[in-house]
C-alpha positions in Angstrom: 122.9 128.0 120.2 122.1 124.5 120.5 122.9 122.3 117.6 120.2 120.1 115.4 120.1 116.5 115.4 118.1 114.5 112.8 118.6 110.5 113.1 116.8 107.8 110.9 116.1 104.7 112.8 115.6 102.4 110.1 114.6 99.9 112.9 114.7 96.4 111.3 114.8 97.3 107.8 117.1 96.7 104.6 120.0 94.1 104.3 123.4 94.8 104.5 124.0 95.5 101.0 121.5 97.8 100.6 122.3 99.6 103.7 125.8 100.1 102.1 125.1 101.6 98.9 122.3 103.7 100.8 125.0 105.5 102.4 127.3 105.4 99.7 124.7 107.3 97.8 124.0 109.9 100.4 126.8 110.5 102.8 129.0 112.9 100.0 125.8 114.7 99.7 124.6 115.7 103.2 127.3 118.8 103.6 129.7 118.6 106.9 128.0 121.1 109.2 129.4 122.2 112.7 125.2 122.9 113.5 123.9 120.0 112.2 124.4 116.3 113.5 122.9 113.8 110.6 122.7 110.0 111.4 121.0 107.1 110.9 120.6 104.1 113.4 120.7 100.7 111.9 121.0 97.2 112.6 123.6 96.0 114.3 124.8 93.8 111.7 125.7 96.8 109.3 127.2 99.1 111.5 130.4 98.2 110.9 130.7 98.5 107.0 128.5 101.4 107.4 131.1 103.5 109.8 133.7 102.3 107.0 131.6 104.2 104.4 130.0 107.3 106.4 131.9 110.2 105.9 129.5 112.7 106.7 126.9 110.7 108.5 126.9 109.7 112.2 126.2 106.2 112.2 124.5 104.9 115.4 123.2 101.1 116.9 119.8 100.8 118.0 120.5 99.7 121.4 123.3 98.3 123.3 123.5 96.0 126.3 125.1 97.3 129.7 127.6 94.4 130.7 131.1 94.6 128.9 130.9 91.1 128.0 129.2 87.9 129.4 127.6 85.1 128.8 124.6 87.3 127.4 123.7 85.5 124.2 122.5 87.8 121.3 123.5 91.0 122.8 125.6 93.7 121.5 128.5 95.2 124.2 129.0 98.8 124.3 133.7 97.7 123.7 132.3 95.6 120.4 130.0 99.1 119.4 133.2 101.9 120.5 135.8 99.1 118.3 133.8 99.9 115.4 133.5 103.7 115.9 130.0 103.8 116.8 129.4 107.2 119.2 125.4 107.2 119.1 123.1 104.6 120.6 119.0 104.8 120.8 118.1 103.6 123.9 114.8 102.8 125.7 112.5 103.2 122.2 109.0 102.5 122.6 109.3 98.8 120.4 112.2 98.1 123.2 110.1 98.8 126.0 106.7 97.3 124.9 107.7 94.2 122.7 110.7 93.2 124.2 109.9 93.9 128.1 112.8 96.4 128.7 112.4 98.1 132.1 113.0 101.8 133.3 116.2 100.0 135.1 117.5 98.3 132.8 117.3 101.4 130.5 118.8 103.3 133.0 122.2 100.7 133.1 122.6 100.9 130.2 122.6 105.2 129.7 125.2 104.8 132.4 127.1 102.2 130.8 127.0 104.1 127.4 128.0 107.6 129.7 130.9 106.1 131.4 132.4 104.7 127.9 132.1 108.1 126.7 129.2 107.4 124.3 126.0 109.3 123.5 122.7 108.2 124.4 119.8 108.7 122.3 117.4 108.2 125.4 113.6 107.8 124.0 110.6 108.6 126.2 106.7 109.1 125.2 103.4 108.0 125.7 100.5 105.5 124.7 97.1 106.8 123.2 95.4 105.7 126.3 97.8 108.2 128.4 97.7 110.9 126.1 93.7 110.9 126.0 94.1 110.7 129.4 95.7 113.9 130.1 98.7 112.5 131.9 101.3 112.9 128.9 103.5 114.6 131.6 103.5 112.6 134.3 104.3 109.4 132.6 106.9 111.3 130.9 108.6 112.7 133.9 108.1 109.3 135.7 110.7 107.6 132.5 112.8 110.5 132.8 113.4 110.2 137.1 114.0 106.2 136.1 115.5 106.0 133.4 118.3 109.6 134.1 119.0 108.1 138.1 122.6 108.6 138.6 123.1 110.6 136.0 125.4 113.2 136.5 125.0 117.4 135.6 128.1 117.0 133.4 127.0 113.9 131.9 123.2 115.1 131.2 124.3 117.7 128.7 126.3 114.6 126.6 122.9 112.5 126.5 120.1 113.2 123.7 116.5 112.9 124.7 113.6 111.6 122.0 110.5 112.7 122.6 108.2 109.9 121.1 104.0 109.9 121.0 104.0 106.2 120.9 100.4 107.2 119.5 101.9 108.8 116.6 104.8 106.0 115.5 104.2 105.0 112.2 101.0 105.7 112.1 100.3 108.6 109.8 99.0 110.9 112.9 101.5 113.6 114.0 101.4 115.6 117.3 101.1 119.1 116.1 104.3 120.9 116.2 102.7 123.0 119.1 101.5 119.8 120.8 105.4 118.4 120.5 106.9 122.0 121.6 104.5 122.1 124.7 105.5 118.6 125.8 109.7 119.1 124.5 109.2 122.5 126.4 107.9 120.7 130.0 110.6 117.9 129.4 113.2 120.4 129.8 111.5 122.6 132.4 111.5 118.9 134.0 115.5 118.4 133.5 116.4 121.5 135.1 114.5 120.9 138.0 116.5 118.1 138.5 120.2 119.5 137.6 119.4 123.6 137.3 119.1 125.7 133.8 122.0 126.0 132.1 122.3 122.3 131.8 118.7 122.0 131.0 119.6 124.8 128.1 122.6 122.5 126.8 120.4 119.2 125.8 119.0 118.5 123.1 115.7 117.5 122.8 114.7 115.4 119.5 110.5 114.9 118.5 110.0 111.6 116.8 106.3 110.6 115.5 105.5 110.7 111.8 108.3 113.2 110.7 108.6 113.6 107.1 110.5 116.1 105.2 107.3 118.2 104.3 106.8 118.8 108.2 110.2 118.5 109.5 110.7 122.7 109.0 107.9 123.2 111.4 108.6 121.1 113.7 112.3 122.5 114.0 111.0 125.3 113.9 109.6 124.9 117.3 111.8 126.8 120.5 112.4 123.4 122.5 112.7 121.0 119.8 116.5 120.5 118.3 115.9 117.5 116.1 113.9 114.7 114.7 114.4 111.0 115.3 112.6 109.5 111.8 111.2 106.2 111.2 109.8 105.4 107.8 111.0 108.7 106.0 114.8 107.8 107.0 114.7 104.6 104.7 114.5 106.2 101.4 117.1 108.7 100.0 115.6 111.4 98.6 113.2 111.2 101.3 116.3 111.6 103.7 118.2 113.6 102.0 115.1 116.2 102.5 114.9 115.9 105.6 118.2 117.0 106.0 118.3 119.4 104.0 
Protein backbone atom coordinates (compact mmCIF):
# COMPACT_ATOMS: atom_id res chain seq x y z
CA UNK A 1 0.00 0.00 0.00
CA UNK A 2 1.36 3.17 -1.08
CA UNK A 3 0.78 6.13 1.14
CA UNK A 4 -1.27 9.56 0.08
CA UNK A 5 0.30 12.80 -0.33
CA UNK A 6 -1.78 16.04 -0.56
CA UNK A 7 0.53 19.36 -0.69
CA UNK A 8 -0.79 22.97 -1.01
CA UNK A 9 1.45 25.13 -2.98
CA UNK A 10 0.38 28.38 -1.99
CA UNK A 11 2.84 29.69 -4.74
CA UNK A 12 3.33 33.49 -4.02
CA UNK A 13 0.65 34.08 -1.66
CA UNK A 14 0.03 35.36 2.01
CA UNK A 15 2.68 37.22 4.21
CA UNK A 16 4.51 35.81 6.88
CA UNK A 17 2.15 36.52 9.57
CA UNK A 18 -0.67 35.14 8.00
CA UNK A 19 1.09 32.09 6.90
CA UNK A 20 1.83 31.57 10.76
CA UNK A 21 -1.40 31.69 12.20
CA UNK A 22 -2.67 29.67 9.08
CA UNK A 23 -0.83 26.83 10.36
CA UNK A 24 -1.29 27.52 13.89
CA UNK A 25 -4.94 27.19 13.18
CA UNK A 26 -4.74 23.93 11.24
CA UNK A 27 -1.77 21.81 12.01
CA UNK A 28 -3.45 20.39 15.65
CA UNK A 29 -6.33 19.58 13.59
CA UNK A 30 -5.02 17.50 10.56
CA UNK A 31 -4.67 14.03 12.70
CA UNK A 32 -0.88 12.37 12.63
CA UNK A 33 -1.43 9.56 10.12
CA UNK A 34 1.23 6.88 9.20
CA UNK A 35 -0.94 6.80 5.48
CA UNK A 36 -1.28 10.21 4.92
CA UNK A 37 1.56 12.80 4.15
CA UNK A 38 -0.15 16.48 4.55
CA UNK A 39 1.94 19.64 3.55
CA UNK A 40 1.99 22.79 2.24
CA UNK A 41 4.78 24.53 0.11
CA UNK A 42 5.29 28.16 0.78
CA UNK A 43 7.51 30.92 0.30
CA UNK A 44 10.75 30.74 1.16
CA UNK A 45 10.62 33.54 3.48
CA UNK A 46 8.17 31.64 5.89
CA UNK A 47 9.50 28.38 6.02
CA UNK A 48 11.36 28.72 8.85
CA UNK A 49 8.77 29.94 11.41
CA UNK A 50 6.43 27.70 9.71
CA UNK A 51 8.60 24.31 10.54
CA UNK A 52 8.75 26.01 14.16
CA UNK A 53 4.96 25.77 14.24
CA UNK A 54 3.97 22.57 12.06
CA UNK A 55 3.46 19.77 14.16
CA UNK A 56 1.49 17.70 11.96
CA UNK A 57 2.15 19.34 8.68
CA UNK A 58 5.07 18.69 6.30
CA UNK A 59 6.29 21.97 5.45
CA UNK A 60 8.01 22.13 2.00
CA UNK A 61 10.01 25.19 -0.25
CA UNK A 62 8.86 25.71 -3.65
CA UNK A 63 12.14 25.14 -5.23
CA UNK A 64 15.69 25.09 -4.29
CA UNK A 65 18.81 25.82 -6.24
CA UNK A 66 21.51 22.92 -6.93
CA UNK A 67 24.93 24.57 -5.83
CA UNK A 68 25.62 24.49 -1.95
CA UNK A 69 26.44 27.95 -1.88
CA UNK A 70 27.90 30.64 -4.39
CA UNK A 71 27.75 33.63 -5.57
CA UNK A 72 24.13 32.85 -6.83
CA UNK A 73 22.20 35.97 -5.77
CA UNK A 74 18.53 35.35 -4.70
CA UNK A 75 18.67 31.72 -4.57
CA UNK A 76 17.88 29.42 -1.85
CA UNK A 77 20.62 26.34 -1.04
CA UNK A 78 19.35 22.99 -0.40
CA UNK A 79 22.18 23.31 3.58
CA UNK A 80 20.11 26.75 4.26
CA UNK A 81 16.55 24.55 3.43
CA UNK A 82 17.86 20.94 5.54
CA UNK A 83 19.13 23.82 8.62
CA UNK A 84 15.64 24.66 8.92
CA UNK A 85 14.04 21.15 8.73
CA UNK A 86 12.63 21.42 5.41
CA UNK A 87 12.38 17.57 3.84
CA UNK A 88 10.05 18.44 0.67
CA UNK A 89 10.91 20.60 -2.25
CA UNK A 90 8.54 21.15 -5.58
CA UNK A 91 10.66 21.17 -8.35
CA UNK A 92 10.34 21.86 -12.13
CA UNK A 93 6.45 23.40 -11.70
CA UNK A 94 5.00 24.59 -14.77
CA UNK A 95 5.40 28.69 -13.55
CA UNK A 96 9.23 27.64 -13.02
CA UNK A 97 9.62 26.30 -16.36
CA UNK A 98 7.54 28.77 -18.51
CA UNK A 99 8.04 32.18 -16.60
CA UNK A 100 11.32 31.87 -15.30
CA UNK A 101 13.16 29.79 -18.22
CA UNK A 102 14.10 26.69 -16.08
CA UNK A 103 15.41 23.95 -18.33
CA UNK A 104 14.90 20.06 -18.21
CA UNK A 105 18.79 20.19 -17.00
CA UNK A 106 18.78 22.44 -14.71
CA UNK A 107 15.71 20.60 -13.12
CA UNK A 108 17.44 17.58 -13.28
CA UNK A 109 20.60 19.20 -10.89
CA UNK A 110 18.74 20.13 -8.86
CA UNK A 111 16.47 16.45 -8.10
CA UNK A 112 20.08 15.16 -7.76
CA UNK A 113 21.21 17.69 -5.57
CA UNK A 114 17.99 17.41 -3.38
CA UNK A 115 18.57 13.14 -3.66
CA UNK A 116 22.08 13.25 -2.59
CA UNK A 117 21.20 15.54 0.67
CA UNK A 118 18.68 13.14 1.42
CA UNK A 119 15.68 15.35 0.50
CA UNK A 120 12.38 14.67 -1.29
CA UNK A 121 11.59 15.97 -4.53
CA UNK A 122 8.28 16.90 -5.53
CA UNK A 123 9.19 16.66 -9.33
CA UNK A 124 6.32 18.37 -11.52
CA UNK A 125 5.69 17.41 -15.09
CA UNK A 126 2.51 18.19 -17.52
CA UNK A 127 1.42 19.63 -20.56
CA UNK A 128 0.14 22.84 -22.49
CA UNK A 129 -3.43 23.04 -24.11
CA UNK A 130 -1.78 23.05 -27.41
CA UNK A 131 -0.15 19.49 -26.59
CA UNK A 132 -2.92 18.06 -24.98
CA UNK A 133 -5.27 18.95 -28.13
CA UNK A 134 -2.65 17.66 -29.92
CA UNK A 135 -2.71 14.13 -28.70
CA UNK A 136 0.87 14.03 -27.62
CA UNK A 137 0.17 14.40 -23.75
CA UNK A 138 2.55 11.31 -23.43
CA UNK A 139 5.27 12.03 -25.33
CA UNK A 140 6.01 15.34 -23.88
CA UNK A 141 5.45 13.83 -20.64
CA UNK A 142 7.95 10.99 -21.00
CA UNK A 143 10.41 13.39 -22.81
CA UNK A 144 10.42 15.69 -19.01
CA UNK A 145 10.54 12.50 -17.25
CA UNK A 146 13.93 10.92 -19.39
CA UNK A 147 15.47 14.73 -18.68
CA UNK A 148 14.57 15.66 -15.89
CA UNK A 149 15.04 11.67 -13.75
CA UNK A 150 18.84 11.19 -15.75
CA UNK A 151 21.01 9.79 -13.24
CA UNK A 152 18.69 8.94 -11.05
CA UNK A 153 19.19 5.94 -9.29
CA UNK A 154 16.42 2.71 -8.71
CA UNK A 155 16.91 3.31 -4.97
CA UNK A 156 16.65 6.88 -5.22
CA UNK A 157 13.47 6.89 -7.62
CA UNK A 158 11.19 5.40 -4.98
CA UNK A 159 12.34 8.61 -2.40
CA UNK A 160 11.26 11.19 -5.26
CA UNK A 161 7.37 12.31 -5.73
CA UNK A 162 6.11 12.94 -9.16
CA UNK A 163 3.24 15.81 -9.97
CA UNK A 164 1.36 15.24 -12.65
CA UNK A 165 0.22 18.84 -13.78
CA UNK A 166 -2.25 19.70 -17.04
CA UNK A 167 -0.72 23.02 -17.39
CA UNK A 168 -4.21 23.49 -19.23
CA UNK A 169 -6.01 22.92 -16.10
CA UNK A 170 -3.84 25.29 -13.49
CA UNK A 171 -5.98 27.61 -12.01
CA UNK A 172 -8.17 27.72 -14.42
CA UNK A 173 -11.45 26.24 -13.29
CA UNK A 174 -11.17 23.18 -16.02
CA UNK A 175 -10.22 19.81 -14.41
CA UNK A 176 -8.84 16.67 -16.32
CA UNK A 177 -11.42 14.17 -15.45
CA UNK A 178 -10.32 11.82 -12.81
CA UNK A 179 -10.19 9.13 -15.72
CA UNK A 180 -8.31 11.50 -17.99
CA UNK A 181 -5.65 12.09 -14.85
CA UNK A 182 -5.65 8.16 -14.02
CA UNK A 183 -4.95 7.27 -17.73
CA UNK A 184 -2.07 9.76 -17.99
CA UNK A 185 -0.71 8.94 -13.86
CA UNK A 186 -1.23 5.20 -15.06
CA UNK A 187 1.26 5.67 -18.48
CA UNK A 188 3.71 7.83 -16.18
CA UNK A 189 4.31 4.84 -14.11
CA UNK A 190 4.10 2.20 -16.92
CA UNK A 191 6.88 4.82 -18.20
CA UNK A 192 9.01 4.65 -14.80
CA UNK A 193 9.29 1.12 -14.76
CA UNK A 194 10.42 0.77 -18.07
CA UNK A 195 13.21 2.72 -17.06
CA UNK A 196 14.08 1.00 -13.51
CA UNK A 197 11.57 -2.30 -13.56
CA UNK A 198 8.10 -2.71 -11.43
CA UNK A 199 8.47 -2.85 -8.08
CA UNK A 200 10.10 0.42 -8.00
CA UNK A 201 7.64 1.85 -10.37
CA UNK A 202 4.86 0.28 -7.69
CA UNK A 203 6.76 2.33 -4.74
CA UNK A 204 6.28 6.11 -6.21
CA UNK A 205 3.98 8.11 -5.71
CA UNK A 206 2.31 9.73 -8.23
CA UNK A 207 0.41 13.20 -7.25
CA UNK A 208 -2.47 14.87 -9.92
CA UNK A 209 -2.41 18.68 -9.63
CA UNK A 210 -5.03 20.82 -11.87
CA UNK A 211 -8.05 22.44 -10.22
CA UNK A 212 -8.28 20.04 -7.11
CA UNK A 213 -10.72 21.13 -4.63
CA UNK A 214 -12.09 19.27 -1.72
CA UNK A 215 -15.43 18.46 -3.54
CA UNK A 216 -13.37 16.46 -6.23
CA UNK A 217 -10.40 15.43 -4.31
CA UNK A 218 -12.35 11.85 -3.29
CA UNK A 219 -12.48 11.01 -6.88
CA UNK A 220 -9.61 11.74 -7.92
CA UNK A 221 -7.88 9.60 -5.06
CA UNK A 222 -9.98 7.43 -5.72
CA UNK A 223 -8.30 6.71 -8.97
CA UNK A 224 -5.70 3.22 -8.97
CA UNK A 225 -2.40 5.37 -10.07
CA UNK A 226 -3.08 8.57 -8.44
CA UNK A 227 -1.65 8.75 -4.58
CA UNK A 228 -2.20 12.46 -3.99
CA UNK A 229 -2.96 15.93 -4.98
CA UNK A 230 -0.69 18.89 -5.29
CA UNK A 231 -3.41 22.00 -4.76
CA UNK A 232 -3.13 25.50 -5.72
CA UNK A 233 -5.96 27.88 -4.88
CA UNK A 234 -7.91 25.46 -2.51
CA UNK A 235 -4.62 24.99 -0.21
CA UNK A 236 -4.84 28.79 0.79
CA UNK A 237 -7.89 28.78 2.82
CA UNK A 238 -8.47 26.64 5.90
CA UNK A 239 -11.57 25.09 5.85
CA UNK A 240 -11.00 24.67 2.30
CA UNK A 241 -7.69 22.72 3.25
CA UNK A 242 -8.68 21.16 6.07
CA UNK A 243 -11.30 19.35 3.58
CA UNK A 244 -9.15 18.38 1.44
CA UNK A 245 -7.47 16.53 3.96
CA UNK A 246 -9.88 15.21 5.51
Amino acid sequence: MRKQIIVGNWKMFKTNSQAVEFVKNIDSQVESNSNLIAGIAAPAVMLSDLTKVAKNIKIAAQNCYFEAEGAYTGEISIPMLKDINVEYVVIGHSERRDIFGETDQMINSKVLALLNNQMTPILCCGESLEIYEAGTTMEHVKAQLNANLNGVSAQDMTKVVIAYEPIWAIGTGKVATPEIAQEVCKNIREHIASMYNQEVANEVLIQYGGSVKPENIKDILDQADIDGALVGGASLVEESYLGLIK
